[in-house]
N, C-alpha and C positions, 0 to 999 in steps of 0.2 A: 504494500500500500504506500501511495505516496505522502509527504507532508500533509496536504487537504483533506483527502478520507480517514489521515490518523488522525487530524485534528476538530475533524467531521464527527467521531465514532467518540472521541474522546468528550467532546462537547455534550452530544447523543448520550452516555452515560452518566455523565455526572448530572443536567437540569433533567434529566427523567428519573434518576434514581430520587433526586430533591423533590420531584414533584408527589411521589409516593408519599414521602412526610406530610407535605402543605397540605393536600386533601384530605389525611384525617384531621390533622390540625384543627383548620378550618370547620368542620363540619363539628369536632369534637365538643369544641371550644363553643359553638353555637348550644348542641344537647342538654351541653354541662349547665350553661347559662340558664335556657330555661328550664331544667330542673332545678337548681338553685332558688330561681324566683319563686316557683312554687310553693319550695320548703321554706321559704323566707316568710313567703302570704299566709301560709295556713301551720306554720312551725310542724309542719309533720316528721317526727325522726328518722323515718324510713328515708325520703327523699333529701334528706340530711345526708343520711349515709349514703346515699347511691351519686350526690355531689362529690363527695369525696372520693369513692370509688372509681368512676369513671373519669372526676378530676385530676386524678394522679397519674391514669394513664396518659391522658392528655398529657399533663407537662413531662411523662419519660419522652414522649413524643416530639413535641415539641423541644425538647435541647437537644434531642436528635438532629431534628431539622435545622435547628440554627448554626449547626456545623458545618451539615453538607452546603448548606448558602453559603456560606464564607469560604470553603472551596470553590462553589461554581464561581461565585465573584471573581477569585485567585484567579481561575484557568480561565475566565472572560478575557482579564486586561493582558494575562498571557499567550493567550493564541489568535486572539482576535481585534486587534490593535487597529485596524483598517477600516473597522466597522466604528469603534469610537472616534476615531480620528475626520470618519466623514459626516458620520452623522450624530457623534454626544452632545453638539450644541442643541438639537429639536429632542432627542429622547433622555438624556443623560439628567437632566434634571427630576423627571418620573423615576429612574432607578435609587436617585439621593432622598429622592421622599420614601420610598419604599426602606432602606435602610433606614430614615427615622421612623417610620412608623415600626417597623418592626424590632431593630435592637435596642432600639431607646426607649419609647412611650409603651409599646407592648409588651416588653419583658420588664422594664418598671412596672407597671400595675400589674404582671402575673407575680412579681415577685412580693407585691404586696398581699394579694390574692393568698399564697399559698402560708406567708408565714402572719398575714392579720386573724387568721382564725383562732377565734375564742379572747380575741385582744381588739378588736375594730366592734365597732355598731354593726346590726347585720343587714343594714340596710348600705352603710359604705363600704362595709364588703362585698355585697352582693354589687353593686355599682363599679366596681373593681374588678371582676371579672366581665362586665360588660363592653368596659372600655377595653380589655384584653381584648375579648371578642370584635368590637366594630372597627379596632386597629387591625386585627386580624384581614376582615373585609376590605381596607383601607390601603395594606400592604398587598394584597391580591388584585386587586384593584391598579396601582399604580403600574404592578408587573404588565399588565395587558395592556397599560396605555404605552406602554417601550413596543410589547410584541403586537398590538396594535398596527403602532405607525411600521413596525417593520411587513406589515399583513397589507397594509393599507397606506402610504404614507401623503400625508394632509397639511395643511399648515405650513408649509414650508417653500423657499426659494434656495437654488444654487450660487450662492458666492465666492471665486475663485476655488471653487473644485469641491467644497464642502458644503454642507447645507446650513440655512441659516434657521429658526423659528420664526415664522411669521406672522401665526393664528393658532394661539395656545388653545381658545378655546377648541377648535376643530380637531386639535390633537385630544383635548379629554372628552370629547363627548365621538372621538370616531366612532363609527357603527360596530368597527373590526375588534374594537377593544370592549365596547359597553356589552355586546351582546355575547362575546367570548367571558366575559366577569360574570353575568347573569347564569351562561351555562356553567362556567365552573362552582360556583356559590350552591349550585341544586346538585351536583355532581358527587363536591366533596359532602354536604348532607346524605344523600346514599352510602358513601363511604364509612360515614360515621354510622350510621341507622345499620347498615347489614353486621358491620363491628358488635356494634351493641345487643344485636339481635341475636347475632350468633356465641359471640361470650358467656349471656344468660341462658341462652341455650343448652350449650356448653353444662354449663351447673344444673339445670333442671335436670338432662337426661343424666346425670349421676347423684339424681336425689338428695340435693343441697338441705342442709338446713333454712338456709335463707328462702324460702320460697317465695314469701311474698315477695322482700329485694327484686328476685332474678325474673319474678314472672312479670312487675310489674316494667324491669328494662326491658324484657322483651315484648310488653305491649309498645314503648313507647320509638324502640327499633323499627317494630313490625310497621307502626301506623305512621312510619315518616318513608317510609323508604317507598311506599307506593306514591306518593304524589309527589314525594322527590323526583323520581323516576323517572314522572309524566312531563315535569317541568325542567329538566335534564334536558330528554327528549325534545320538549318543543323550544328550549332557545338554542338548541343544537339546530333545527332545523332551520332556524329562522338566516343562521349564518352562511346556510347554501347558497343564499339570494348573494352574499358577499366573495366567491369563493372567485378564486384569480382563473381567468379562461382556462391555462395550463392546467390548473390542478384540476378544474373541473373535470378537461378533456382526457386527461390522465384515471379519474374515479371511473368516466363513464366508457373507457376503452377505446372511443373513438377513432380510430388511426385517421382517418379522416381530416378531423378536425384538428389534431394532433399535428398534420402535414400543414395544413393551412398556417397553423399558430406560428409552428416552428420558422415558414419563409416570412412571414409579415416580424418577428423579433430579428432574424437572422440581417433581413432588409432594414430593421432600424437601429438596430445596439452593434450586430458586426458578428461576425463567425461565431459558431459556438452550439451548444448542446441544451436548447433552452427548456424541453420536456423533462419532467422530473418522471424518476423510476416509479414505470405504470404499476407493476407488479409489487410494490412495495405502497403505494398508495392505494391499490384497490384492496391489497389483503388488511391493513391497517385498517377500510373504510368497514370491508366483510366481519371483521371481529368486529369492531367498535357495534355495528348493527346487533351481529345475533348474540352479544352479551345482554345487549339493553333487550332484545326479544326475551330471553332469557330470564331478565330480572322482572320484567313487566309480568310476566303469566305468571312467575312465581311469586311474585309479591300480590297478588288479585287472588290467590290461591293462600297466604299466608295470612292476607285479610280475614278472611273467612276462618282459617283454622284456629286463630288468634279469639274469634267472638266464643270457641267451644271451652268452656273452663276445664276439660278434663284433657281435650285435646295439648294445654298449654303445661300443664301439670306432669302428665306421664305419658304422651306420644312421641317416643324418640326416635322413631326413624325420623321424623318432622323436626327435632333438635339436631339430628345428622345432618341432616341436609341445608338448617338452618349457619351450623357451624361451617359447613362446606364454602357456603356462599360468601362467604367474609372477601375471597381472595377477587370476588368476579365484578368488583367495580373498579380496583384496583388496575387488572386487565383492560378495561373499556378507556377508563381513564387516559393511559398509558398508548391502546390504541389510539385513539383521539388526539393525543398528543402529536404520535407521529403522524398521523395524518395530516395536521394543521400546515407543522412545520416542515416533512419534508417534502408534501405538494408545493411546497414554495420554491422550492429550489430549480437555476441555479441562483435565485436570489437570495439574500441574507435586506436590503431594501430592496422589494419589489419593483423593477423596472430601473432601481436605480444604480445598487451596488451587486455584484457578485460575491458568493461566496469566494473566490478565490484571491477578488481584490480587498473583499475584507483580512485574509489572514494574514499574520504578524511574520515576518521575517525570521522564521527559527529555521533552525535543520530538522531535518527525519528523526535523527537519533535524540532531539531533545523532546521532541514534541513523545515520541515511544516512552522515553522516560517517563514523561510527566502520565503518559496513558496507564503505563502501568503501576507509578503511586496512588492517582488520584482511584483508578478502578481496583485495587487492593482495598484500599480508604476504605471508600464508598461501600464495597462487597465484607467488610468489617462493620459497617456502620448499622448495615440491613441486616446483617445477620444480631449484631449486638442488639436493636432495636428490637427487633423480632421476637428475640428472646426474653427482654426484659420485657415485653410488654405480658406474650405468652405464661410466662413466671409470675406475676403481678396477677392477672386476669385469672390464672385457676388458685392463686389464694385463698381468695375471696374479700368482702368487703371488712370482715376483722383484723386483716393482716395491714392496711391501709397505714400509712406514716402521716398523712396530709390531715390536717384539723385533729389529731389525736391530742387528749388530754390528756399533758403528764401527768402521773403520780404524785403526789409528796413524798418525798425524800422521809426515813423512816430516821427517826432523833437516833444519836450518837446514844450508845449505853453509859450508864451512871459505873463508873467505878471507884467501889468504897474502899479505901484502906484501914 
């Protein structure tokens, strides 16, 4: 492979392995919240506990992710220098908010979040993890108005070779970014909901003590994850209407049109290969489909089993299958992902930049290097992740570290002489 595929495959790895994090994150961080509010309105203990229990996994989670961010950042200004150099003046400023939103304002109030318990008002704690939350939104947000303008690019003029900002607004209200935010917000929600569904699950079919706890996450798994789903589904759909000729003609096979695209780019930009890999965009588009098939009949099916009180209590082929599911929005997400980004190619700015004139000046052998720390990293991070969450998750809510009341310290003994 050359520098550009290593540094292709390299990029490829690391923002998709980080995007596994963000989407539970995000959806977690949302569950957690409103169960939280819940136990707050009507002080119920249960929904007390089950704050903390899914809150904990949240944040192993979440300092998972703020890792892997901090690597992809690292390998951005490392292999892809071409790409800031032409266009961080219009996008560079959405990826600086997104770092305030996220290491600064959100991990301040998570950190207030996790250690105000039993020391804050419950009402400014509870408010504390919201602003975790809507920074959450805020940081996901900003990311799609960068890959936004690179989907779509708006607001802008070329000034001696580089791009200048010319119409902020256009850049945050692009259609390419808002409705990409919309779909990932419903997305990572599934993500979370099938988690939760399937964790509780998990413990029912091994006849938990905690019944109520598990069966009540697994109502509130079950009954998100169907209209999640739906609304996944439709602002996915909505960005078909936005999708670049190329990729289009690429999703739908058309050689055709395919031939047309390629002499009308060839005739305006200049030699080159401007079709992105068909077979890598239509199997990307085929899973992302029969996952969400997939999820939608089984979650309209789960509905249903959910209303049976006995069904929820001891049907465990139905907890099997529930715990199965954890991994399959994961999949779709991840589909989707590469679908977006490599029907774009060979752009990195659509129409404007190539990937090849975005990359940075390295050798073969540095860019290999960096492949094989950062995908070591990364293949350490998911398995560590994975693990501590797995380990935590079959616990249970008693083994929980977050909002636990300490002891009192037992008095020194009296010793007489």
């Amino acid at each position: 492979m050359d520098t550009l595929d290593l540094a292709r495959l390299q990029f490829a790895l690391t923002a998709g392995s980080h995007f596994l994090f963000v989407a539970l994150t995000i959806g977690l961080a949302t569950l957690v919240a409103v169960v939280q509010t819940w136990a707050t309105l009507t002080r119920s203990p249960v929904h007390e506990r089950m704050t903390r229990f899914w809150g904990q996994l949240y944040v192993i989670n979440y300092a998972m992710g703020i890792v892997t961010g901090l690597v992809m950042e690292f390998q951005i200004g490392l292999t892809w220098s071409g790409l800031t150099h032409f266009a961080g003046n219009v996008f560079g400023g959405a990826l600086a908010m997104e770092t305030l939103m996220a290491f600064f304002v959100e991990s301040t109030f998570l950190a207030i979040w996790i250690f105000g318990w039993n020391r804050l008002n419950r009402w400014v704690h509870l408010a504390a993890l919201w602003v975790v939350t809507i920074t959450a939104y805020a940081s996901a947000y900003w990311i799609l108005v960068s890959n936004g303008f690179l989907q779509n690019p708006v607001g802008y003029r070329v000034v001696d070779g580089v791009l200048r900002l010319t119409d902020a607004s256009a850049v945050l209200t692009n259609p390419a970014a808002v409705r990409a935010f919309l779909h990932i917000l419903c997305g990572s929600l599934v993500v979370a909901a099938c988690f939760m569904a399937g964790v509780s699950a998990y413990h029912l079919r091994r006849r938990t003590g905690e019944q109520e706890f598990f069966r009540k996450s697994l109502r509130i798994g079950v009954s998100v994850t169907l209209p999640a789903v739906v609304a996944t589904a439709s602002f996915g759909g909505l960005q078909f209407g936005l999708l670049q000729p190329t990729k289009l003609a690429a999703y739908q096979g058309d050689t055709q049109l395919m031939t047309r695209l390629q002499a009308e780019m060839t005739a305006t930009h200049g030699p080159g290969d401007y079709i992105p890999p068909t077979g890598l965009v239509m199997g990307a588009a085929i899973v992302m489909l029969l996952v969400f098939a997939v999820l939608l009949f089984t979650s309209i099916a789960n509905i249903l089993l959910m209303m049976v009180p006995a069904a929820v209590r001891r049907f465990r082929l139905w907890h099997v299958l529930l715990t199965a599911m954890i991994p399959l929005p994961f999949v779709s997400m991840l589909a989707g992902w590469v679908f977006r980004e490599v029907g774009r190619q060979p752009w990195v700015v659509y129409g404007l930049l190539t990937t090849e004139q975005a990359l940075s000046d390295v050798s073969p052998a540095a860019v290999r290097l960096s492949l094989i720390a950062f995908g070591a990293l990364f293949g350490v991070l998911i398995v560590l992740n994975t693990w501590l969450l797995a380990r935590h998750a079959r616990r249970g809510p008693d083994a929980v570290a977050i909002g636990r009341t300490s002891l009192p310290a037992e008095p020194a003994p009296v010793i007489a002489f």
